[in-house]
N, C-alpha and C positions, 0 to 999 in steps of 0.2 A: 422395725423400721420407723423412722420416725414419719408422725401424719403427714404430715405438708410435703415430705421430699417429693410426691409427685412432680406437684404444684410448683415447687421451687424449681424446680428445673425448667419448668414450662416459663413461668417468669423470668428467670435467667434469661433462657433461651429469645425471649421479645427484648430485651434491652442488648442481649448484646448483638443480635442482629439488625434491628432498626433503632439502637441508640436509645439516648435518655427518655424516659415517657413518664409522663408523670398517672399517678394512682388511679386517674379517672379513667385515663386509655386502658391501662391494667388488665382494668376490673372490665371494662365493656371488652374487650379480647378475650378474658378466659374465663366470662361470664359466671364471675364470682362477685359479691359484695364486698364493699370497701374495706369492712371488718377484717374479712379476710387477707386482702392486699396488705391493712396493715402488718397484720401476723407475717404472711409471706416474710416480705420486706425485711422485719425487723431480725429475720433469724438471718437472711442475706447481709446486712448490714452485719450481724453477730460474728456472721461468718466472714467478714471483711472481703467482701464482691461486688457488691454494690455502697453507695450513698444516697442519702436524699438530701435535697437542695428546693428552695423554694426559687417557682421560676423566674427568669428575665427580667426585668419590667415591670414586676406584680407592684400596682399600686390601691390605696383607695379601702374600700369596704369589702369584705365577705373572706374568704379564707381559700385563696385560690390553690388546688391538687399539689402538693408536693411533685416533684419529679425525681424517679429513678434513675441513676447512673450508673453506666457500670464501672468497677475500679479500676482505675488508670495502672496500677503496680502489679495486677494481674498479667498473667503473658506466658505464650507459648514460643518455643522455638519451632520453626516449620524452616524444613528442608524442599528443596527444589532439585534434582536431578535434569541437568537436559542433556542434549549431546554433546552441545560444544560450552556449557557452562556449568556453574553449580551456584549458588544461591542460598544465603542460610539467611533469614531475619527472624528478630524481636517482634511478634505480632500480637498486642494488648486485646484482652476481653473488649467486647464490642469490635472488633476489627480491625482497629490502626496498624499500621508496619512502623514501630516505632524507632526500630535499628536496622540496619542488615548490611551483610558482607557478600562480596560472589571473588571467584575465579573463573578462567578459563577450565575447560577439560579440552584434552585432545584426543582424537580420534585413533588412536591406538589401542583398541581390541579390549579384551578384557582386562577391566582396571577396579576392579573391586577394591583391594588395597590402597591405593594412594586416592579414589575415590574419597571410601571412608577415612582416610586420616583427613585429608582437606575438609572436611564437613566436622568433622568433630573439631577440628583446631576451630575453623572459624564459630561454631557453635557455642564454642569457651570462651572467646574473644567477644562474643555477643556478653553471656553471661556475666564474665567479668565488669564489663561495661553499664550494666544493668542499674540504676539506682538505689543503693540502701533499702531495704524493704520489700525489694520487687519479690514476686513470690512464682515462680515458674511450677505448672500445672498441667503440662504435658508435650510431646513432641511427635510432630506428624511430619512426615515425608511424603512426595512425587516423587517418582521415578519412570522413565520416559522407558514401561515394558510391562508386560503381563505379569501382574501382579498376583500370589497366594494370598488369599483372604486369611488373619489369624497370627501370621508370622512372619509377613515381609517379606519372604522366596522370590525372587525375582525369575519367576516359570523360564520365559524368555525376553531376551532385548536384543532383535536383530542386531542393529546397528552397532554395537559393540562385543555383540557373539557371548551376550551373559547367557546363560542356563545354568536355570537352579543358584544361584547364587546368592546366600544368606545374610541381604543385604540389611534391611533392621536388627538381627541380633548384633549382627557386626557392628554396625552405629551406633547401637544403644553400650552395647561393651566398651565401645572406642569415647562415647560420651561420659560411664560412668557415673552419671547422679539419681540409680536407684530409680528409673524410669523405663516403662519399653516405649521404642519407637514402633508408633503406626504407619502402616506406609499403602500409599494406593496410584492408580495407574493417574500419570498425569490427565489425559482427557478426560475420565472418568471424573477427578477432580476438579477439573474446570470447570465441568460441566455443573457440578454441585454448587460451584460459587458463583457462577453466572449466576442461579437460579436464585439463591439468596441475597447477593451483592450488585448483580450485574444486569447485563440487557435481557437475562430471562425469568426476573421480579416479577409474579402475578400470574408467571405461565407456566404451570404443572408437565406441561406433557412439549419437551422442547429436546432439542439435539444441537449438542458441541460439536463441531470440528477443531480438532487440534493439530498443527500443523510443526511438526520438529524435525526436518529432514524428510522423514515419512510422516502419515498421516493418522491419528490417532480422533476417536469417538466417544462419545460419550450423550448417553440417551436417558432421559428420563421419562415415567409415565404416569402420572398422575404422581406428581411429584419425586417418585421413587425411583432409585436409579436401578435400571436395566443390567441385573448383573451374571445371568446367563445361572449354570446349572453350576460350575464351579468358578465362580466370579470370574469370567475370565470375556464375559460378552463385552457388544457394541465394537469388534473388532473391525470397523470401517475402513479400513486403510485396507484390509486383505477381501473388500467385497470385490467379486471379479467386473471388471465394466468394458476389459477389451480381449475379448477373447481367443481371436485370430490376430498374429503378429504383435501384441501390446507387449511392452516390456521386461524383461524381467525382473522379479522384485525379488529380495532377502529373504523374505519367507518358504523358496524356489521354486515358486507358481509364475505366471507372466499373465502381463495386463489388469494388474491387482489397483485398485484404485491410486494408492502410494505411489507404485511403481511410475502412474500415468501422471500424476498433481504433485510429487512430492518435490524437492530442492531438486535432485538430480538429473530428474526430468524435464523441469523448467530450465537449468543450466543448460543442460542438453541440446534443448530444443532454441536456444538463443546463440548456442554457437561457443559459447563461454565453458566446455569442459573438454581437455582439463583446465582448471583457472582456479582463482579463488573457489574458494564455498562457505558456507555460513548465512547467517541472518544477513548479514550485509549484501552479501552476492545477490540474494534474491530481492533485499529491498534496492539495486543497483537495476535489476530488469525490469522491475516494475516503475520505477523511475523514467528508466531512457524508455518505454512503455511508453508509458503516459506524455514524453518530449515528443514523441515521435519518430524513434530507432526503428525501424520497418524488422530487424531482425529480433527484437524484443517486443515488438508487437504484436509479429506472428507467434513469438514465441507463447506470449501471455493469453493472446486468445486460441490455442491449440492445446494448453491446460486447462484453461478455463470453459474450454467444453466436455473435457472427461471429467472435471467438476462437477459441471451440470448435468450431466448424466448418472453421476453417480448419488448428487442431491437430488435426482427426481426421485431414483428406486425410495433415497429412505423417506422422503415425501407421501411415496405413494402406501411403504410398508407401517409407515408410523406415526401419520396426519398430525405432525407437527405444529403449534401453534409459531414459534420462531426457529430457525437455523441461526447457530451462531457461531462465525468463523473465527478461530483464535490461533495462537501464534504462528508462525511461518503467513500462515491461510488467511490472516487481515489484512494483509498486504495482498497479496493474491487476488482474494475475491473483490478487494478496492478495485485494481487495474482492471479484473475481469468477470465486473459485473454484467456487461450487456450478453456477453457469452452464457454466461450461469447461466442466467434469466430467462435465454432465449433457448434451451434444452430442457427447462424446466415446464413453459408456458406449451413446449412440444411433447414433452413424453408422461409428464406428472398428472393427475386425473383433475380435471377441473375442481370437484368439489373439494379435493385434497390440500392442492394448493392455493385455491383463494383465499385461506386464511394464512398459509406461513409467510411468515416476514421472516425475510432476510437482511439479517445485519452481520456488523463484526462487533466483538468481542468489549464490555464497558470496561474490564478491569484490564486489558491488556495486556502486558506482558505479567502481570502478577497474578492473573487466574490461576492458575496450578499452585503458584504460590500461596494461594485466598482459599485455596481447596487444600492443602496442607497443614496450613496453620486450624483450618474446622476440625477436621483428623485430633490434633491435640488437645481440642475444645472438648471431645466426645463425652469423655468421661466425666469432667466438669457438668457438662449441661444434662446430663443424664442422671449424676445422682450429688449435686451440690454439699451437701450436708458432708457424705462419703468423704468426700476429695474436699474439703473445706479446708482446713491445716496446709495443704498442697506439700509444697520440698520447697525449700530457699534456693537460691542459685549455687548454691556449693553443696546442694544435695542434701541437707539435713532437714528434718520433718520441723516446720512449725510450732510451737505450741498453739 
């Protein structure tokens, strides 16, 4: 192995999450000498991943830190599954979404098949599109369902009645450029990209909500994410919160968190089913909500208290530093914050909740997306040297 690959990955790993830094931050981060940062550096740069540039502005006397960048022609494809969409973009080392394409999906049962063709076509159409040089180095997916660690199995996906369905090998077959697709549970993945990207920056120990139809989670604890005995935890959406008369939910329990806060319960309860449904429907009640529709108000505060109720228990079971509400559930928690807040400051333990803050989600709709494209980072920031060469876009090894 070579000496530095530790090292190089760890340096990687600071540039392409908080951007260019120049040698001086480096070296006080990974509490090495400059000497070393050089070395790093220069096998990074050999390995065409990063650049160095002197900074901004530098004028005058003394020899101000070079700065690190990471290389712009670097890039993963990350895939997004949700219910009613699909989602493929070009996402460059250090984070940008330089491209992307989506379609619609619809709600017709299980669709593994024309699934993976639509993501593979537009995964091409990225690729193609790619600039001369671009050097693609791995592929990660979301998928809105309980995920197998290792191979992509999609265990189960209510909402479109997947079980077991081999959903990475399939992709990656369908993609064909000599790469496997990673794939992981959309909240789970949010959750991770908040934490490095988003509004849960500096705070180890925080909880995703994700909101796609049903309600999906995702927990970390001292930075690590919570993934149960066969990666299958932080399934919040099926925590029970109404036990008598609460609804029935997909999973074929009733009064399941989901079942109480999810799309179809807020439609429900606003009088609007059957009707439209989608992101739109719900951002339409929380709208006339907040106008003042007396039948979307109660609607919004009669979720937004089995909300709250269901953010106190994970309050109380896992002293969160932030909750942070994302797709469907930023809209939601917007309308029905006083709700939340007030099931929270009632049931949650005082010392529990005086530190969680409650927000919604910084990356918005592309969390999942932001937790995708890390998935095809993995490998890269884990052993640089390894993966250095990468695959071009038409699948051929580097020299």
């Amino acid at each position: 192995m070579h000496k530095h690959r530790p090292s190089l990955g760890t340096l990687l790993h600071h540039v392409h999450v908080s951007g260019p830094l120049s040698r001086a931050v480096l070296a006080e981060r990974m509490g090495v000498n400059r000497s070393t940062i050089l070395a790093l550096t220069a096998d990074l740069i050999a390995a065409g991943l990063v650049s160095e540039e002197h900074p901004a502005g530098t004028t005058g006397a003394g020899r101000p830190s070079l700065v690190v960048r990471p290389a712009p022609h670097v890039f993963v494809l990350a895939f997004d599954v949700a219910v009613d969409r699909l989602t493929v973009a070009r996402v460059g080392l250090g984070g940008p979404v330089l491209d992307r394409r989506s379609a619609p999906r619809t709600r017709t049962g299980v669709d593994l098949g024309p699934v993976v063709r639509k993501l593979a076509s537009l995964g091409r159409e990225l690729l193609d599109a790619a600039p001369p040089g671009s050097v693609c180095v791995g592929l990660g997916a979301s998928y809105c369902g309980m995920i197998r660690p290792g191979d992509g199995m999609v265990r189960y996906g209510p909402e479109m009645g997947w079980v077991d369905q081999a959903f990475g090998t399939e992709l990656a077959a369908a993609l064909d450029i000599g790469r496997p697709v990673t794939v992981g549970n959309e909240a789970h993945l949010g959750a991770l990209a908040e934490f490095e990207r988003g509004a849960g920056v500096g705070v180890p120990d925080l909880i995703y909500l994700h909101g796609d139809v049903g309600v999906g989670g995702g927990i970390l604890v001292g930075g690590k994410l919570l993934g149960g005995d066969g990666g299958y935890g932080c399934e919040v959406g099926h925590m029970l919160v109404n036990p008598s008369g609460g609804r029935p939910c997909l999973c074929g329990s009733r009064g399941c968190l989901e079942a109480e806060t999810g799309e179809y319960a807020l439609l429900a309860a606003a009088g609007r089913a059957p009707g439209p449904i989608g992101a739109e429907a719900v951002r339409a009640v929380t709208r006339d909500a907040r106008a003042g529709d007396p039948a979307a108000a109660a609607a919004v505060a009669e979720i937004g208290d089995w909300l709250g109720i269901g953010v106190a228990n994970l309050i109380n079971l896992f002293n969160p530093g932030v909750v942070i509400f994302g797709g469907m559930l930023r809209d939601v928690y917007t309308a029905a914050a006083p709700q939340v807040e007030a099931r929270i400051a009632h049931h949650a333990m005082p010392v529990s909740r005086e530190r969680a803050r409650l927000t919604v989600s910084a990356l918005a709709e592309d969390a999942t997306l932001i937790g995708a494209a890390e998935l095809g980072f993995a490998a890269l920031l884990n052993d640089p040297i390894g993966e250095r060469a990468g695959r071009s876009v038409t699948g051929t090894v580097r020299a």
